[in-house]
C-alpha positions in Angstrom: -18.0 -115.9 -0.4 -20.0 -117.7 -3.0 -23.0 -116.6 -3.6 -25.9 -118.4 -3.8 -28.8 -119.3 -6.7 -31.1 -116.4 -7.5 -34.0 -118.7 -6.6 -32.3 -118.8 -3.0 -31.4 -115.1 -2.8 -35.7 -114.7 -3.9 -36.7 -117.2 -1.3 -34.7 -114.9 1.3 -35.8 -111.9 0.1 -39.7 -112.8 0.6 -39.3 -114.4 3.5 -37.4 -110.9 5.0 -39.5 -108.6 3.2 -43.2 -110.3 4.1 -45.0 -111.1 7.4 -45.8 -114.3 5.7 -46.2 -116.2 2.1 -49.3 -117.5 1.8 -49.4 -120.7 -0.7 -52.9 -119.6 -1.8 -51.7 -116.1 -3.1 -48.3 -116.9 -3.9 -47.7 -120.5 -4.7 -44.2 -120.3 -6.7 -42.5 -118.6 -3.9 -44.0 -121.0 -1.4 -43.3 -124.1 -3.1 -39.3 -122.8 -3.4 -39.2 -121.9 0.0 -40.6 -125.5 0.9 -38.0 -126.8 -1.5 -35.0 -124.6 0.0 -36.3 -125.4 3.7 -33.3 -126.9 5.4 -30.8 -124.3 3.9 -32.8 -121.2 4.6 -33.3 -122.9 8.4 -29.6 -122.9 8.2 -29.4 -119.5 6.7 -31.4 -117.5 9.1 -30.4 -119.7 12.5 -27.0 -118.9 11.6 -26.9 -114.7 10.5 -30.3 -114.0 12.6 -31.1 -116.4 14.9 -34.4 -116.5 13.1 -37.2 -119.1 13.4 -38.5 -120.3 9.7 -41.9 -121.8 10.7 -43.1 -123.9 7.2 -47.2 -125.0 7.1 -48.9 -127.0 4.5 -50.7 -123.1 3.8 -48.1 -121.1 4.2 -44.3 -120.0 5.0 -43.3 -117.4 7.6 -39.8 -116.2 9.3 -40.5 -115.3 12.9 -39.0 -112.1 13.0 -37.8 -110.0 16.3 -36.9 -106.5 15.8 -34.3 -105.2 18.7 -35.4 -102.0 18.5 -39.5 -101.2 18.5 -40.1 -99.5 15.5 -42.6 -96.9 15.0 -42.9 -97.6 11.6 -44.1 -101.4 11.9 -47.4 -99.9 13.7 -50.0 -100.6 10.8 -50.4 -98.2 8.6 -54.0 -97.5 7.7 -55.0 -97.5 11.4 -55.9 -94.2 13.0 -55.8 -95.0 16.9 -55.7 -96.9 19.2 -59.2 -98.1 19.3 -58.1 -100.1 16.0 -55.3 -102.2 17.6 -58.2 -103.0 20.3 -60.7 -104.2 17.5 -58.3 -106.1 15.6 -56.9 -108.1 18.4 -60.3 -108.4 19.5 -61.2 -110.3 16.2 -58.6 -111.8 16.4 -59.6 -113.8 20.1 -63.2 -114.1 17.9 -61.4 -116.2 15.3 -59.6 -118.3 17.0 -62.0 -119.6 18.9 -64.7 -120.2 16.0 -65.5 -123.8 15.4 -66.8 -123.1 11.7 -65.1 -121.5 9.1 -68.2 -119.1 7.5 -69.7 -116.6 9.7 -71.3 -112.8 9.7 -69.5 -109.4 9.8 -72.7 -109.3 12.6 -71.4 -112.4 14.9 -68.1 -110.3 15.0 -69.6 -107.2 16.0 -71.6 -109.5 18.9 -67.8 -110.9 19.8 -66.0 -107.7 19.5 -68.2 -106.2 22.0 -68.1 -108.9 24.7 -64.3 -109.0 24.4 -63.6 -105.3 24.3 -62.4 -103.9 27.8 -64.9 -102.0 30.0 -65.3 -101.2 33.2 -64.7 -103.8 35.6 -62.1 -105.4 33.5 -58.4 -106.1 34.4 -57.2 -103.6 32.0 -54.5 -100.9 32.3 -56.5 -98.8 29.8 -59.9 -99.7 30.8 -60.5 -95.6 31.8 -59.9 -94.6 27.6 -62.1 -97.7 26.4 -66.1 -96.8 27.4 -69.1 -99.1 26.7 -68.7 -100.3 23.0 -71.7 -99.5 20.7 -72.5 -99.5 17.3 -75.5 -96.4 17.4 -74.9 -93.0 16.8 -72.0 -90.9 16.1 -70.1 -92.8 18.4 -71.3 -95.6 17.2 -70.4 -94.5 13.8 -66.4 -93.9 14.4 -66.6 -97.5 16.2 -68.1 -98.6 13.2 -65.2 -97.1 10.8 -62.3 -98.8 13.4 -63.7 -102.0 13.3 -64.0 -102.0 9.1 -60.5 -101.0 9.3 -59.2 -103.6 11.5 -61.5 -106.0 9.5 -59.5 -104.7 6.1 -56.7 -106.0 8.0 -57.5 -109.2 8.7 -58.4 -109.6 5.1 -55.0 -108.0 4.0 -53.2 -110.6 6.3 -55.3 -113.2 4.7 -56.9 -114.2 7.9 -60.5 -114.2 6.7 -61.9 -114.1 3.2 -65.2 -111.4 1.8 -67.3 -114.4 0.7 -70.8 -111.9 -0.1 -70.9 -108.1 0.3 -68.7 -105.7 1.6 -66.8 -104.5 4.8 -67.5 -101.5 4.1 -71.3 -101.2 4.1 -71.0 -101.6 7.7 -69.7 -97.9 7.6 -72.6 -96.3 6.7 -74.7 -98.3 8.4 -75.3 -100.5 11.3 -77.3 -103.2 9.4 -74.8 -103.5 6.6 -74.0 -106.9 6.7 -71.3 -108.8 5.0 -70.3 -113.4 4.6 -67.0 -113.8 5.9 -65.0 -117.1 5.6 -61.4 -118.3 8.5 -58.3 -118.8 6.2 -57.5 -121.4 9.4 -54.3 -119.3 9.7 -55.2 -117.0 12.8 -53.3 -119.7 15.6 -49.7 -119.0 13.3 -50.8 -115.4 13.4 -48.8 -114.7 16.7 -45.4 -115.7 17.7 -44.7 -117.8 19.8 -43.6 -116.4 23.8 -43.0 -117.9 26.7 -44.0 -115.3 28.9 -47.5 -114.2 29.7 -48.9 -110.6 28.5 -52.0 -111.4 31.3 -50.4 -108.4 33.4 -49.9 -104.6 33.6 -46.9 -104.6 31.3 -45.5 -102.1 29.4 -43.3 -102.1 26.0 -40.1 -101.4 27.7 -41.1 -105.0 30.0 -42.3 -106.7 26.9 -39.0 -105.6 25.0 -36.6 -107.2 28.4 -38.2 -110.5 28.7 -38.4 -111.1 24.6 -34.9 -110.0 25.1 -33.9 -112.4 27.8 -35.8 -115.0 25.9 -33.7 -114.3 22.9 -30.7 -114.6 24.9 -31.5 -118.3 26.1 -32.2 -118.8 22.3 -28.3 -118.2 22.0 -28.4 -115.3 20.2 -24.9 -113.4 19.6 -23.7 -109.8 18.9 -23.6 -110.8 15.5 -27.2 -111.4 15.3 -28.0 -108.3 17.1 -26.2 -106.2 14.4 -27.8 -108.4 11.3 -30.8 -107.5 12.7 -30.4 -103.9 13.1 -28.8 -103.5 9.6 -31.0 -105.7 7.8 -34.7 -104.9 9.4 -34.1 -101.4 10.1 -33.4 -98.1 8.1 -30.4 -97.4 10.4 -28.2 -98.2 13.3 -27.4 -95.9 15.6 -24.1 -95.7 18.5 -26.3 -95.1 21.0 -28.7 -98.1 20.5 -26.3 -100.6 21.1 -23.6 -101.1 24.0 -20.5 -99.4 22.8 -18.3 -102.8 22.5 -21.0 -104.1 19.4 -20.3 -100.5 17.4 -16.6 -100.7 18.0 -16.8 -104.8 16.6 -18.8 -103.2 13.6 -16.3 -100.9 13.0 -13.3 -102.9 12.8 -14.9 -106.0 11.1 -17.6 -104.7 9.1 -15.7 -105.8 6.2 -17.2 -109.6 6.9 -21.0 -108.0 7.0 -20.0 -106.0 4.5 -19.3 -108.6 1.9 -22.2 -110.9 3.1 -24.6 -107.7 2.3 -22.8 -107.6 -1.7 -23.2 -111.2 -1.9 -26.8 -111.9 -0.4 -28.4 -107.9 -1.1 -26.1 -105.9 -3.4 -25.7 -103.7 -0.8 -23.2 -102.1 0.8 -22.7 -101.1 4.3 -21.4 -98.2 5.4 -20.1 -97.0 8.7 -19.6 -93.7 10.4 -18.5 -92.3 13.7 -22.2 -93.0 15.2 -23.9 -94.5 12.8 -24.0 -97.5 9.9 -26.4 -98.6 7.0 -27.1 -100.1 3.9 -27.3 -98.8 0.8 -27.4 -99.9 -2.9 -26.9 -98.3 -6.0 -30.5 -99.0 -7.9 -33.3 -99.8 -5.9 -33.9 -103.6 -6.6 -37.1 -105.5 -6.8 -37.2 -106.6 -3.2 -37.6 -104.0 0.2 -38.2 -100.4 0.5 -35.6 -97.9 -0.1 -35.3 -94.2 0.8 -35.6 -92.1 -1.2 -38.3 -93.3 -2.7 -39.9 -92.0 -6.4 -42.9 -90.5 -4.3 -43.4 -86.9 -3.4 -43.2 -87.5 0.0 -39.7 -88.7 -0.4 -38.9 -86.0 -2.7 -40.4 -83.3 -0.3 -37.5 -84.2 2.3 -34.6 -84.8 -0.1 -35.5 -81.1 -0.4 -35.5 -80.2 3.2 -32.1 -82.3 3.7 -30.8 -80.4 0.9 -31.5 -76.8 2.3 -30.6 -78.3 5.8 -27.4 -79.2 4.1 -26.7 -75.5 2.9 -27.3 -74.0 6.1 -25.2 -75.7 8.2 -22.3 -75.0 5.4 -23.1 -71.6 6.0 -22.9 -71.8 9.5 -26.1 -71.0 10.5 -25.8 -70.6 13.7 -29.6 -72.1 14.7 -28.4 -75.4 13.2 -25.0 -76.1 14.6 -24.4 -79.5 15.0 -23.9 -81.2 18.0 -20.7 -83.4 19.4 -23.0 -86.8 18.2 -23.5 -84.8 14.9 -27.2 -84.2 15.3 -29.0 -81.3 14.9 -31.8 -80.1 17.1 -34.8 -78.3 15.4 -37.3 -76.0 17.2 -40.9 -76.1 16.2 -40.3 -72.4 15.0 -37.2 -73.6 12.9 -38.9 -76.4 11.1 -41.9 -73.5 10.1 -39.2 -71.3 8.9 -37.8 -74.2 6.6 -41.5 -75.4 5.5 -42.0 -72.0 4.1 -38.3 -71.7 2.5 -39.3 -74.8 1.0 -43.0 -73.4 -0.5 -41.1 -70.4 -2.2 -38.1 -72.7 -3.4 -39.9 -75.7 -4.8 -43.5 -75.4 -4.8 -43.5 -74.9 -8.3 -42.1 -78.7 -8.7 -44.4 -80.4 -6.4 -47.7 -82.3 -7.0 -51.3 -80.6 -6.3 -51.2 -82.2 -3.5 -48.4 -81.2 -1.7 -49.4 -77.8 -3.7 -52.6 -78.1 -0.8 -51.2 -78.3 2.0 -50.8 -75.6 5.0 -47.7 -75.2 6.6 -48.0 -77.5 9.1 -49.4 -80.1 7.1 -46.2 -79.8 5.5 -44.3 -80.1 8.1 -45.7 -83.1 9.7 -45.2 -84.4 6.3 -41.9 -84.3 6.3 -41.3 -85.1 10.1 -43.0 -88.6 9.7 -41.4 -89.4 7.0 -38.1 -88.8 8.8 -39.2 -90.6 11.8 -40.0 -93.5 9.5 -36.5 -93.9 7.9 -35.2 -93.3 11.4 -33.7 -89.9 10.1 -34.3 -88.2 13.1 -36.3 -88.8 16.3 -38.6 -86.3 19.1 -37.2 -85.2 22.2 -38.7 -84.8 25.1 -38.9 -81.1 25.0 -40.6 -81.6 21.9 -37.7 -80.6 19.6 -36.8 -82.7 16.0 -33.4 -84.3 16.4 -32.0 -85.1 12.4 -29.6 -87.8 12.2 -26.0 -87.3 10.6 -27.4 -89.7 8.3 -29.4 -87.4 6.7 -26.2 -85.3 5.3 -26.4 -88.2 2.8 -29.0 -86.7 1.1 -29.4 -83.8 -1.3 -31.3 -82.8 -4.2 -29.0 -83.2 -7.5 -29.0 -79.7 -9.8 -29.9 -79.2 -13.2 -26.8 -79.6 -14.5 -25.6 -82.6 -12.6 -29.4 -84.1 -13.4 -28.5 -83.9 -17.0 -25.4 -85.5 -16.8 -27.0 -88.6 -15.5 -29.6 -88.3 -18.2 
């Protein structure tokens, strides 16, 4: 296989790795992507089944994930309330006729859009009166700033005077805001309605039965797995698309060296990518953070005891292991008299649980394990990839 320029490989890369390139913010990226158009139309119909949508603002690659990922929820919102607010402001913006407005004219909008009672809504019981005033008022006041960030981060509206934030502290703060224009590209395009009481698993089947209309292929079902998740797993996908990956991984094998200098590997349930150095483009696990280096640790001692044939952490005929709440305690505070002489003041801080949780939504991140419904952590054979290095094989690599 040949591989392509470096510009090309760059353009891919951006469009994968972003929700959108921005001309504005980024205008060498978007000008190559407008020059590369019809190949990386090409590129992503043909391995994805992608849409590239090109604007005279921006460039964006309309991407479906098969599986619905917690980790794609947004990361500095807190609950739910801040999905409601920024979809709300969303509805605000695209309906405005001029582009400069007040943080104030979206508080007016935000509250005649929210649900309340009376409403069509399947949630309308959690979603009381909106207000603005007291302490209630105050933790509205902190959603909608957040869900404003947002917006701003996504490079939907511009700060023209003040700040978001003053609206935190107080009801009066106040704050210029400007449209980018971009909101009506914000969304993807479906051609089902959302107007009913739907939930995810419904939205998931008819985007799915969509996609299929679309033409799209088991081979796109497994580029998409491999290349927008951590992870695929045998039981996500029917049994005849694992065995296919199995015996002809080889072809998406050397696509991922030529495109990604990755590799992919495959197991009895599971496959991935991985690379040798973390490159400039995407997110790899582990990470240089103390997060990441906190569960490297916990694989590690994981590791050791199932070697020693702990008999609390026998593996399972899938190669999983199931951890009790009590189990993962017991770990946490292995894990404090082991190592907490190498970790930051922060993780220094932290209780137990804290800990814990720390670790467990990491894992859940990188799709290295998962919660059952009793409640219980289930770790991926995956995570047997992992292990802290010792001293003396640290310093051979030195």
């Amino acid at each position: 296989m040949k591989k392509p320029s470096q510009e090309f490989l760059e353009c891919i890369h951006q469009l994968l790795d972003n929700f959108w390139i921005v001309r504005k913010d980024n205008p060498e990226s978007f000008y190559e992507i407008k020059k590369n158009e019809v190949a990386l139309r090409d590129y992503f119909k043909d391995y994805f089944r992608f849409k590239l949508v090109l604007g005279a603002d921006f460039a964006k690659l309309e991407k479906f994930q098969i599986t619905p990922q917690a980790a794609n929820g947004i990361s500095d919102f807190r609950e739910t309330k801040d999905y409601v607010m920024f979809y709300c402001v969303l509805a605000f913006l695209d309906g405005k006729t001029s582009k400069q407005f007040t943080l104030s004219d979206v508080c007016q909008a935000v509250v005649s859009y929210y649900p309340r009672s009376g409403a069509d809504y399947s949630l309308v019981d959690f979603f009381p009166t909106l207000t603005w005033k007291g302490n209630d008022g105050y933790r509205n006041r902190l959603s909608l700033v957040r869900a404003l960030k947002e917006t701003v981060r996504r490079c939907l509206i511009e700060v023209v005077d003040k700040n978001i934030e003053d609206f935190q502290d107080k009801e009066t703060g106040d704050a210029l805001l400007r449209s980018t224009g971009l909101v009506k590209y914000f969304m993807r395009n479906i051609n089902f309605g959302l107007e009913t009481q739907m939930t995810l698993h419904d939205v998931v089947l008819l985007q799915e039965m969509q996609e299929r209309e679309l033409g799209i292929e088991r081979k796109h079902v497994l580029y998409r797995k491999l290349f927008l998740e951590p992870a695929l797993y045998k039981h996500e996908v029917p049994q005849a698309d694992f065995e296919y990956l199995q015996q002809y991984g080889r072809y998406l094998n050397e696509h991922a060296e030529t495109y990604y200098e990755m590799n992919l590997d495959v197991y009895d349930a599971s496959a991935f990518l991985v690379r040798d150095s973390v490159g400039t483009f995407r997110k790899f696990f582990p990470a240089s953070n103390s997060e990441a280096n906190l569960v490297i640790q916990f694989a590690s001692l994981l590791r050791l005891r199932i070697i020693d044939n702990d008999d609390a952490l026998a593996e399972q005929k899938d190669g999983t292991v199931v951890l009790t709440s009590t189990d993962m305690d017991m770990m946490c505070r292995h894990l404090v008299g082991e190592h907490s002489h190498t970790w930051t003041s922060g993780l220094k801080g932290m209780s137990i649980t804290e800990i814990k949780n720390s670790i467990v939504n990491t894992l859940m991140d990188w799709k290295l394990a998962d919660v059952t419904q009793d409640s219980e952590i289930k770790l991926y054979d995956v995570i047997g990839r992992f292990f802290e290095k010792s001293k003396e094989e640290s310093s051979k690599g030195a």
